[in-house]
LUMTILUM-240399 format. One line per 2 residues: number of its first residue (from 1); their letters; for each residue x, y, z of C-alpha. Coordinates in Angstrom, 1 decimal. Last residue first. Example, Ala and Ser with C-alpha at 12.3 -4.5 7.8 and 13.67 -1.06 7.14 Angstrom:
2
2> SA> 13.7 -1.1 7.1  12.3 -4.5 7.8 $
END
This chain:
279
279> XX> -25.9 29.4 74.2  -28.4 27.1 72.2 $
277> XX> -30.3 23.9 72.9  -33.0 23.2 70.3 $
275> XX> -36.4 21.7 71.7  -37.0 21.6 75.2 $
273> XX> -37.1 17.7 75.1  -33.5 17.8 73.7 $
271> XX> -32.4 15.7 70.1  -28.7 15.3 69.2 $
269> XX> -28.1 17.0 65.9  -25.0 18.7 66.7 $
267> XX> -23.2 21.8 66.2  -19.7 23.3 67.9 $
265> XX> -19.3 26.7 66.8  -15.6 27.4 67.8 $
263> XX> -12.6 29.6 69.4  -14.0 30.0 72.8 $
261> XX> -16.2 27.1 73.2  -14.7 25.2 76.1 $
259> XX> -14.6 28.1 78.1  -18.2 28.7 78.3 $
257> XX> -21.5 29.2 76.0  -20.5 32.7 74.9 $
255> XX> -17.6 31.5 73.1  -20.5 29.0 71.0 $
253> XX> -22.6 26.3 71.4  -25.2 25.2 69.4 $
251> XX> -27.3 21.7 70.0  -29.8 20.4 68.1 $
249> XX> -29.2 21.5 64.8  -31.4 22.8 61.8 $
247> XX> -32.7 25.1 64.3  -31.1 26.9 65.9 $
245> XX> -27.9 27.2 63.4  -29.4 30.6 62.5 $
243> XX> -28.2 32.2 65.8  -24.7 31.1 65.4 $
241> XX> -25.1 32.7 61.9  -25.8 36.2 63.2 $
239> XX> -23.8 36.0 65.6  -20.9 35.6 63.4 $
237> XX> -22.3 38.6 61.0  -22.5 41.1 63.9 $
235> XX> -19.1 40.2 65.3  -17.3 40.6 62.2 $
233> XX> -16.9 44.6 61.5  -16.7 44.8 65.0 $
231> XX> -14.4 42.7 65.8  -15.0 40.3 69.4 $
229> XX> -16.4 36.9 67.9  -13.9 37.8 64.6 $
227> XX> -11.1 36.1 66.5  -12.0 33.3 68.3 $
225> XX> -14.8 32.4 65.7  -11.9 33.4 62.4 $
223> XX> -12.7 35.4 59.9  -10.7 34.0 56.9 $
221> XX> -9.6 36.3 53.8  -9.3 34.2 50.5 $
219> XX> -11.2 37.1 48.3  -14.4 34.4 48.1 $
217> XX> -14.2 34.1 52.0  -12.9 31.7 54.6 $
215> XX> -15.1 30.8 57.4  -13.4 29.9 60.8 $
213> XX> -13.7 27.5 63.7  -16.5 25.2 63.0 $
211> XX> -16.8 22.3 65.5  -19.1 19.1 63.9 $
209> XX> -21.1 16.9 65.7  -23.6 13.7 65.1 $
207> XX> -20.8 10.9 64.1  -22.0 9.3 67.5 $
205> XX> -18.1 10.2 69.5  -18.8 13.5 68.4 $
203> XX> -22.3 13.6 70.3  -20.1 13.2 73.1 $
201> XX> -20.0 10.1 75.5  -20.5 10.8 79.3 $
199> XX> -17.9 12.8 81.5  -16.0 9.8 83.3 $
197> XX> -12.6 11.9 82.1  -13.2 15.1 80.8 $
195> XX> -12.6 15.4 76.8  -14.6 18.1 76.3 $
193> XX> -17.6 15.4 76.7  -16.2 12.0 76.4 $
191> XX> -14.3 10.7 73.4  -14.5 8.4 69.9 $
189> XX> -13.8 11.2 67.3  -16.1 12.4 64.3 $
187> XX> -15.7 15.8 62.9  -13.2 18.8 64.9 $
185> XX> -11.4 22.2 64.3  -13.2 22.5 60.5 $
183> XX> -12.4 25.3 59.0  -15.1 26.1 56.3 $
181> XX> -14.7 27.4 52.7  -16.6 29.3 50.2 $
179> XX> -18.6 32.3 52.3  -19.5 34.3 50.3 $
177> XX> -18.0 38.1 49.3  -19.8 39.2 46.0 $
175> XX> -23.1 38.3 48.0  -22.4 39.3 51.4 $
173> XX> -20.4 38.2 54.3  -23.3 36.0 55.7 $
171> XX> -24.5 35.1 51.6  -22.6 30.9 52.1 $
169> XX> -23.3 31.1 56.1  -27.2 31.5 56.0 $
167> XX> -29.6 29.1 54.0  -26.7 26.9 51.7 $
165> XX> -24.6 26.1 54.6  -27.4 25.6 57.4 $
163> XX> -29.5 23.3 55.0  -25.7 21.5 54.1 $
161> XX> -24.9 21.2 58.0  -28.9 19.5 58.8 $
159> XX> -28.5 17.4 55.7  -24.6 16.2 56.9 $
157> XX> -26.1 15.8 60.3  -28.7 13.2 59.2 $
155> XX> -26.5 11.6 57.1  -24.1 10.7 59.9 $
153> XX> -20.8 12.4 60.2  -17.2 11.6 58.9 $
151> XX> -15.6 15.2 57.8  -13.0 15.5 55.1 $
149> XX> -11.2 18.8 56.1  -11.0 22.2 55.3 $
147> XX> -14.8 21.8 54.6  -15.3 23.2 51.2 $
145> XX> -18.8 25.1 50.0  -20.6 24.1 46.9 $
143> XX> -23.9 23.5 49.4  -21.8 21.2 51.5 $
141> XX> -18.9 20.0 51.2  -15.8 17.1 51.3 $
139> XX> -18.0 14.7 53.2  -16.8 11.6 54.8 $
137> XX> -20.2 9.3 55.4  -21.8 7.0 58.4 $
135> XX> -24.3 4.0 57.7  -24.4 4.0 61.5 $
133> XX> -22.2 5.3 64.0  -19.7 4.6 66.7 $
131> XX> -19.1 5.3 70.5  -21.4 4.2 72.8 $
129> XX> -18.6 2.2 74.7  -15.4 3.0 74.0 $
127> XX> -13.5 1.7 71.1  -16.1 3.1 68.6 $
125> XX> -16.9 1.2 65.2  -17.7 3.0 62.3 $
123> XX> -20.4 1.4 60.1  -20.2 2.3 56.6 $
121> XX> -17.5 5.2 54.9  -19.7 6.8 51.6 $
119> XX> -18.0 9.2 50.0  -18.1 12.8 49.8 $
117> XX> -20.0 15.3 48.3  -23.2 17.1 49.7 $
115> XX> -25.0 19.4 47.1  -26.4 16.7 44.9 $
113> XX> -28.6 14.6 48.3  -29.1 11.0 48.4 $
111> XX> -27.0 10.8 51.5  -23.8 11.1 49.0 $
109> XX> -22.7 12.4 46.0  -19.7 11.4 44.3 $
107> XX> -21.8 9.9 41.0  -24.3 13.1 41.3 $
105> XX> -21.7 15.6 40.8  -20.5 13.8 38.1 $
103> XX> -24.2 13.5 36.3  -24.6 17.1 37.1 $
101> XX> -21.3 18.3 35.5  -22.1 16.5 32.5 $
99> XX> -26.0 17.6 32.2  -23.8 21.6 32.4 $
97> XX> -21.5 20.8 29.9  -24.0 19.1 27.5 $
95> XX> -26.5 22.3 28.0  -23.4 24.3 27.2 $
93> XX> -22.5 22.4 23.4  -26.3 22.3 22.7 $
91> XX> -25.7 26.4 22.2  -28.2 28.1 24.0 $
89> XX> -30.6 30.3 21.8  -29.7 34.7 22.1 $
87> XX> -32.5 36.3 24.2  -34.7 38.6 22.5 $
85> XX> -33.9 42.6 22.2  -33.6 42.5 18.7 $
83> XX> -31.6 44.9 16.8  -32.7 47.2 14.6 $
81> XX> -32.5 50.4 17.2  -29.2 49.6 18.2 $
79> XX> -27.5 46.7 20.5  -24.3 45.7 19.1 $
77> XX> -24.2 42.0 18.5  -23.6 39.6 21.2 $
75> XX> -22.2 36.1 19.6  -23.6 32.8 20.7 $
73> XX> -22.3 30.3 18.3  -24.4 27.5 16.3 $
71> XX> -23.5 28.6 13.0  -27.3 28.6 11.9 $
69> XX> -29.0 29.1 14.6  -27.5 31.7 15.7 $
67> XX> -27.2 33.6 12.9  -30.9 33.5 12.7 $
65> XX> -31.8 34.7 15.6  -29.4 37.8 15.4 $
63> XX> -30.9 38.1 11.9  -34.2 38.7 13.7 $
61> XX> -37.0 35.9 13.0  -40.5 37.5 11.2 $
59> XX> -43.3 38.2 13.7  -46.6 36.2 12.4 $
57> XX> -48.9 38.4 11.0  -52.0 39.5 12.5 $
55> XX> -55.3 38.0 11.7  -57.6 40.8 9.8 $
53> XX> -58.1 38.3 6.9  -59.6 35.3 8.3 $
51> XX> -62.3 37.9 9.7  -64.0 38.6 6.2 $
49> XX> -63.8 41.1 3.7  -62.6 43.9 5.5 $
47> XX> -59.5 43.8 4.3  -60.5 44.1 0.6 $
45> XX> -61.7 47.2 0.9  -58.4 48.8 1.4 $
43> XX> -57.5 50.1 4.7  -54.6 52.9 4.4 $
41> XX> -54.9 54.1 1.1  -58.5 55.1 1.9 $
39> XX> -61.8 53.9 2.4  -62.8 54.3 -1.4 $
37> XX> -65.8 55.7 -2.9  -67.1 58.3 -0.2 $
35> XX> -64.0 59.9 -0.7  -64.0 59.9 -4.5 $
33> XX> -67.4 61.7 -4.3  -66.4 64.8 -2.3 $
31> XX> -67.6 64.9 0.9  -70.7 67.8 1.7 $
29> XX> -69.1 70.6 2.8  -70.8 72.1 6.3 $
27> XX> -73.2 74.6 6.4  -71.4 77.4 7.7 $
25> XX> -72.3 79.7 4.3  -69.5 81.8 3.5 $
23> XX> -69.4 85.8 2.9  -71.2 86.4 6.6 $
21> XX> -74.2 87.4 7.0  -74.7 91.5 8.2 $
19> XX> -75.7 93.0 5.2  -78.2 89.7 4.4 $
17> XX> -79.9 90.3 7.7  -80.2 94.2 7.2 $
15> XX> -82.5 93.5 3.8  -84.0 90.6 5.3 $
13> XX> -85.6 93.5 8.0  -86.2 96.2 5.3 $
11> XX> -88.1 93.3 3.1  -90.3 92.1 5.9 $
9> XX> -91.8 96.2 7.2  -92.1 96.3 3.3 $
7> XX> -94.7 93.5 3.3  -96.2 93.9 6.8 $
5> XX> -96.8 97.6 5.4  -98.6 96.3 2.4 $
3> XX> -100.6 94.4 4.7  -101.9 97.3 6.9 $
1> X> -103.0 99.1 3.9 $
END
């Protein structure tokens, strides 16, 4: 008795189980057989064969590349989508022109160095006493820059002028606006200091001084040091490179240093115990 109620007491209870259930089973699908057969369009079978195959292909040369090449012509070809973004190849003709200018920059070069250009000039003797240098030079520039006028100096202070040229005065007025040209008030000349009489020999009369007294600009404008000392749109820059010339020179005088110096940088590579002298 007890039994045959278990047994109806089980079929009302899967009766309201199945009226409930939903139409579709959740089990998930099992994968159709041409799935499981093939591992797509996208990675055939034979790919996976072994890792020689699964190297990536070399990238195939752009037309732009090619063109190139082949005329020998740099051309610059609308930029879309298709077009490559490498670097056109350097015609042969422009490494030529550039190896040609080198080897003529190097012929007038002098003091071992590219960027200073001149000529070589010898011994120069002084007609007073301690006057005169050594193995002495005229230079035309420094660092690409002009001097106004053919300088004679020593090697040592054509190095020490080109390092000051090329580090601050060329980019002083700016990069669009550099410095391309210096006036030159005074190179090598056998006197006494400023020229006073019993005054001992200046570093001028040694081939070891130079007096800048303007810079000349890219746009052909020259600030001058008498001038452009007091300006405010120029005083800031001038200072600027009188105080950069400590260093590579001994010596640095300027219209602050006395009355002498109004209207000039004078620079020299005469050696002080105290290091650099600068005022």
């Amino acid at each position: 008795m007890i039994a045959r109620a278990a047994f109806a007491l089980g079929l009302l209870l899967a009766d309201a189980a199945a009226a409930t259930a939903p139409e579709d089973s959740l089990r998930p699908a099992g994968r159709p057989a041409g799935i499981a057969a093939s591992p797509g369009p996208e990675l055939e079978v034979s790919t996976l064969a072994g890792p020689e195959l699964m190297r990536p292909k070399g990238r195939p040369m752009s037309e732009q590349t090619l063109a190139v090449a082949a005329l020998g012509v740099v051309t610059l070809p609308d930029v879309g989508p298709g077009s490559s973004l490498r670097p056109s190849l350097r015609p042969d003709a422009i490494v030529q022109q550039v190896l040609f200018k080198r080897r003529k920059l190097r012929k007038t070069s002098v003091c071992g160095d590219i960027d200073i250009q001149g000529e070589p000039v010898g011994s120069v003797v002084g007609s007073l006493p301690g006057c005169g240098a050594k193995s002495a030079v005229r230079v035309s520039s420094v660092a690409g820059v002009q001097l106004s006028k053919k300088s004679v100096m020593t090697c040592d202070m054509a190095k020490s002028l080109n390092r000051w040229v090329e580090r601050d005065v060329e980019k002083a007025f700016g990069r669009r606006n550099r410095v391309v040209s210096l006036r030159v008030a005074a190179h090598y000349s056998c006197r006494t200091r400023n020229n006073r009489p019993g005054a001992r020999i200046s570093e001028h009369g040694k081939g070891k001084a130079i007096d800048i007294s303007g810079f000349t600009l890219e746009d052909g404008e020259t600030i001058t040091v008498l001038e452009g000392w007091q300006k405010r749109r120029t005083r800031r820059k001038l200072r600027k490179i009188w105080k950069a010339a400590c260093g590579p020179f001994g010596t640095v005088l300027g219209p602050d240093a006395d009355r002498y110096h109004k209207d000039h940088f004078h620079l020299d590579v005469a050696r002080h115990r105290g290091g650099s002298y600068c005022r």
